[in-house]
ZAVO-920715 format. One record per residue (C-alpha): z, x negated, y; residue in three letters. Coordinates in Angstrom, 2 decimals. Layout:
<atoms>
ATOM        c3        c1        c2   rest
ATOM         Z         X         Y    ALA
...
</atoms>
This chain:
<atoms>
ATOM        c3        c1        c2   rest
ATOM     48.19    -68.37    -92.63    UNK
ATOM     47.86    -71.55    -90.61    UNK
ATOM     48.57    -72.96    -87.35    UNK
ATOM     47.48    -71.76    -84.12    UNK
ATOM     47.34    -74.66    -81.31    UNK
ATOM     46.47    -73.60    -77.79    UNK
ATOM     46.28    -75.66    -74.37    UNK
ATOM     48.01    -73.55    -71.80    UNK
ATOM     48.43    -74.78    -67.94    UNK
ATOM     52.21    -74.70    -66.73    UNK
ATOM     53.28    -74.81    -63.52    UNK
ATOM     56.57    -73.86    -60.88    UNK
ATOM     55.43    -71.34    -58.05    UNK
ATOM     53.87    -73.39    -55.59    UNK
ATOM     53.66    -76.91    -57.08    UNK
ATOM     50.73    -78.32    -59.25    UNK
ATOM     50.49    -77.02    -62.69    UNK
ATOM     50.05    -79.50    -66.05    UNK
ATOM     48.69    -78.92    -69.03    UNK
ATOM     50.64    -78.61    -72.32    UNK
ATOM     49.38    -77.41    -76.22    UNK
ATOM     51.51    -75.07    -77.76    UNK
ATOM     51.97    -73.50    -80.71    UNK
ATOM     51.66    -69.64    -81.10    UNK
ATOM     54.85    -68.75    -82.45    UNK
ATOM     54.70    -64.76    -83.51    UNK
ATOM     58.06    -64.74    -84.48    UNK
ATOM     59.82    -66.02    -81.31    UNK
ATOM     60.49    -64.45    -78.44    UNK
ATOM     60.95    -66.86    -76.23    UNK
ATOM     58.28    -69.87    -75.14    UNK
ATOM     59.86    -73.28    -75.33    UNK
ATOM     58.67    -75.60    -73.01    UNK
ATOM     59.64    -79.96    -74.13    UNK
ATOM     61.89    -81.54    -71.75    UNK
ATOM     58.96    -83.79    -70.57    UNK
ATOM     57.13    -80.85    -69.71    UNK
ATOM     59.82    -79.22    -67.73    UNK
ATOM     61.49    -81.75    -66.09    UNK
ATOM     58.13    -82.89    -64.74    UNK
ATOM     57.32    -79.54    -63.14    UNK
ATOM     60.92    -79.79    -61.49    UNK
ATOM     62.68    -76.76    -63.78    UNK
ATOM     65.95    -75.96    -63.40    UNK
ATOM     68.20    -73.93    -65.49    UNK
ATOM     68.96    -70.53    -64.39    UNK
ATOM     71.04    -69.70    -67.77    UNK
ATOM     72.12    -70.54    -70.96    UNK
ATOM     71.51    -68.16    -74.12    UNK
ATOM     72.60    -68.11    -77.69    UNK
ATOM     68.98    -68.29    -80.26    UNK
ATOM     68.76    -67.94    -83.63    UNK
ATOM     66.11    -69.93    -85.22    UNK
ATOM     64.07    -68.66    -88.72    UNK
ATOM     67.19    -70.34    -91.09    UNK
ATOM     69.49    -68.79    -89.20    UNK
ATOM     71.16    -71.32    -87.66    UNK
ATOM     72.53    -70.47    -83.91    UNK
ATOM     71.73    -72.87    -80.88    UNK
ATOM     72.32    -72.93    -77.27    UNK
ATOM     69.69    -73.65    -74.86    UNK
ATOM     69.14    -73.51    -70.74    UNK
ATOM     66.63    -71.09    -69.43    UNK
ATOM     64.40    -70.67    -66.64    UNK
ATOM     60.63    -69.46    -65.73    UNK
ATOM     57.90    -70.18    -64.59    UNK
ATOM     54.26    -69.70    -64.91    UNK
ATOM     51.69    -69.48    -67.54    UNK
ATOM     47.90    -69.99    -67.09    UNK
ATOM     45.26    -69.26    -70.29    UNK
ATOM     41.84    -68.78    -69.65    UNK
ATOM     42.26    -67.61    -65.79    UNK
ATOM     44.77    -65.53    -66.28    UNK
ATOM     48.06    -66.42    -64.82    UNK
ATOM     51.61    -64.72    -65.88    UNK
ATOM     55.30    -65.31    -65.36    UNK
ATOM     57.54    -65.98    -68.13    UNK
ATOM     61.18    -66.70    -69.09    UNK
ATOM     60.84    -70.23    -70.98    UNK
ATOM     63.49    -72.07    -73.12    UNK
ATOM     64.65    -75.43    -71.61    UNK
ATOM     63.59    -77.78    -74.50    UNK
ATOM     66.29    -80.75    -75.82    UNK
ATOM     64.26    -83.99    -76.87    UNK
ATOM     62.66    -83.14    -79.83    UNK
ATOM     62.04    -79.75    -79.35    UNK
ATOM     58.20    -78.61    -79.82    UNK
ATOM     56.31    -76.65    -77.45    UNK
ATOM     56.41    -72.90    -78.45    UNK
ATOM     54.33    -70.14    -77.58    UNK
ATOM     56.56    -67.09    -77.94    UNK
ATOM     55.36    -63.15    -77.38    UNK
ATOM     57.20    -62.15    -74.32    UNK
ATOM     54.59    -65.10    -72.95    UNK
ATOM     51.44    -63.78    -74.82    UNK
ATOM     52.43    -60.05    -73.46    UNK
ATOM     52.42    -61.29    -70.05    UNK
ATOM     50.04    -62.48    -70.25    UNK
ATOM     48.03    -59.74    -72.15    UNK
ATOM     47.81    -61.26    -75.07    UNK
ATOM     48.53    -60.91    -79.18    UNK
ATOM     47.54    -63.73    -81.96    UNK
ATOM     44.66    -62.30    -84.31    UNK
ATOM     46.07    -63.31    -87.64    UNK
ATOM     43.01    -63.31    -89.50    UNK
ATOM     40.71    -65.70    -87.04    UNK
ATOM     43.83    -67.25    -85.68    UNK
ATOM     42.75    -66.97    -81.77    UNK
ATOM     44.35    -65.11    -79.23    UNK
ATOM     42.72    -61.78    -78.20    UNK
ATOM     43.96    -59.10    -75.26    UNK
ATOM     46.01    -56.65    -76.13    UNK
ATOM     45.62    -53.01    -75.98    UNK
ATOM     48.32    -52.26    -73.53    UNK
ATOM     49.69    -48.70    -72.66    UNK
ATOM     51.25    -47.23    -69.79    UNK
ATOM     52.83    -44.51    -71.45    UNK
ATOM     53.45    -43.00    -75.04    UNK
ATOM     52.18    -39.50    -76.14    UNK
ATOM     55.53    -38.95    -77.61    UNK
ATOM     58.35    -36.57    -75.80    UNK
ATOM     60.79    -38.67    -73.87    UNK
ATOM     63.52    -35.23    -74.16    UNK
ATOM     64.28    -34.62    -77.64    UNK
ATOM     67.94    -33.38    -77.96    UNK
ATOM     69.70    -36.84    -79.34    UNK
ATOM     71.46    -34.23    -82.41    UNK
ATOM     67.28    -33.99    -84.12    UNK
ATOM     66.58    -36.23    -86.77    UNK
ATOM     62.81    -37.77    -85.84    UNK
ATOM     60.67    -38.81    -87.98    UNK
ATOM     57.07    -40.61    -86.68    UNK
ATOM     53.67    -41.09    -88.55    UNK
ATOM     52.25    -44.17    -87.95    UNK
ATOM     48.75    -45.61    -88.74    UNK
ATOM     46.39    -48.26    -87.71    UNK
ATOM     48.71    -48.71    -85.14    UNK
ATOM     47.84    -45.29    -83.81    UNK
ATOM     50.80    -42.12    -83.67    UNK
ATOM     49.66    -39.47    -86.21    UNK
ATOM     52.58    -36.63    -85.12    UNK
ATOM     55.62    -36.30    -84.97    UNK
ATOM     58.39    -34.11    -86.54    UNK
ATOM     62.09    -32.68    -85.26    UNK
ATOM     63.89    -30.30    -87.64    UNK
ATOM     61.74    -29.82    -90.05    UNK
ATOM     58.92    -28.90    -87.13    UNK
ATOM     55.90    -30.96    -87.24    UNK
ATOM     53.53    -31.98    -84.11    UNK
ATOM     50.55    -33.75    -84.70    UNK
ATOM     49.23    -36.01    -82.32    UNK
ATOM     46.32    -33.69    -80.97    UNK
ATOM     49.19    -30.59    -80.53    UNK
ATOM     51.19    -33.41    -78.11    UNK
ATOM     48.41    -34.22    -76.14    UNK
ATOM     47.32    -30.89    -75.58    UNK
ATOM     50.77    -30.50    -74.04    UNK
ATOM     50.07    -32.46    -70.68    UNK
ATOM     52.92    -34.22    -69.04    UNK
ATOM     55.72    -35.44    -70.77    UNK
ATOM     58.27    -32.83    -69.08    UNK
ATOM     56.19    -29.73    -70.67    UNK
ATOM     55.75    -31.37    -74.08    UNK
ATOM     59.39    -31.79    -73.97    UNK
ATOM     60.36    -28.09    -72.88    UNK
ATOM     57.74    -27.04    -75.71    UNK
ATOM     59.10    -29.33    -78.20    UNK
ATOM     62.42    -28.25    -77.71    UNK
ATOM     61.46    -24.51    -77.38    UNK
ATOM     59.66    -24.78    -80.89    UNK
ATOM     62.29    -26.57    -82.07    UNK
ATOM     64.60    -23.65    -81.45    UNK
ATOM     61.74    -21.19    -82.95    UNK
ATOM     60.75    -19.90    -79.70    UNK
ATOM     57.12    -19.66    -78.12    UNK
ATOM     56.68    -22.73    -76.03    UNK
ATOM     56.35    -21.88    -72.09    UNK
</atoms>
């Protein structure tokens, strides 16, 4: 797969924004913005964090935030401080502010999906083994102890506090209520 590059306005709450190219970064959390670029829009470090980088060496960098602009969207984000030398980084926690995920086989950025909620009980006694069927991205059921829900039988359900009473009443080989 190859690089993704994408121009992205920065900017501090209430002072004028600049313009900085990035690159999409799938693997990090975190955005890193280049000392240039963050000095210049008057960041200051509001923490320090431990990161471990893809060889697995550990380094120390400041934090802060600020915001992100892409295509008329605008989004806070927690950014990494960059030391001199360190490359502009587009990291998820940025892209899912913003509403975004990296298409891996056109390399642009597209919106994401998002949810408000799962289908999934929140209530399932901590002691039953789960197990989760997973496909296209998309939950296919769910099974507890040996009982198996597929994802039509949880919707059906309503709100989350019924599906878990009826999960864990057919669970326990009882009707649900």
């Amino acid at each position: 797969m190859g690089m993704v590059d994408v121009d992205l306005e920065v900017d501090r709450e209430g002072e004028p924004g600049r313009i900085a190219r990035f690159l999409v970064d799938s693997g990090a959390s975190y955005s890193v913005l280049p000392q240039e670029v963050w000095r210049a829009l008057g960041l200051a470090p509001t923490r320090r964090m431990e990161f471990v980088l893809a060889d697995g060496t550990t380094i120390e960098r400041p934090v802060s935030h600020c915001f992100f602009t892409y295509r008329g969207v605008r989004a806070p984000s927690p950014v990494v401080l960059g030391e001199p030398g360190d490359d502009a980084l587009l990291g998820t926690i940025t892209l899912e502010n913003l509403g975004l995920v990296l298409n891996p086989f056109d390399r642009t950025l597209r919106p994401i999906r998002a949810r408000l909620g799962s289908i999934l009980p929140t209530a399932v006694p901590a002691a039953s083994p789960g197990l989760v069927s997973v496909a296209d991205g998309q939950v296919l059921g769910v099974e507890f102890d040996d009982v198996a829900w597929s994802a039509d039988e949880l919707r059906s359900r309503g709100s989350t506090a019924r599906r878990s009473r009826a999960l864990r009443a057919r669970s326990a080989g009882s009707p649900p209520g």
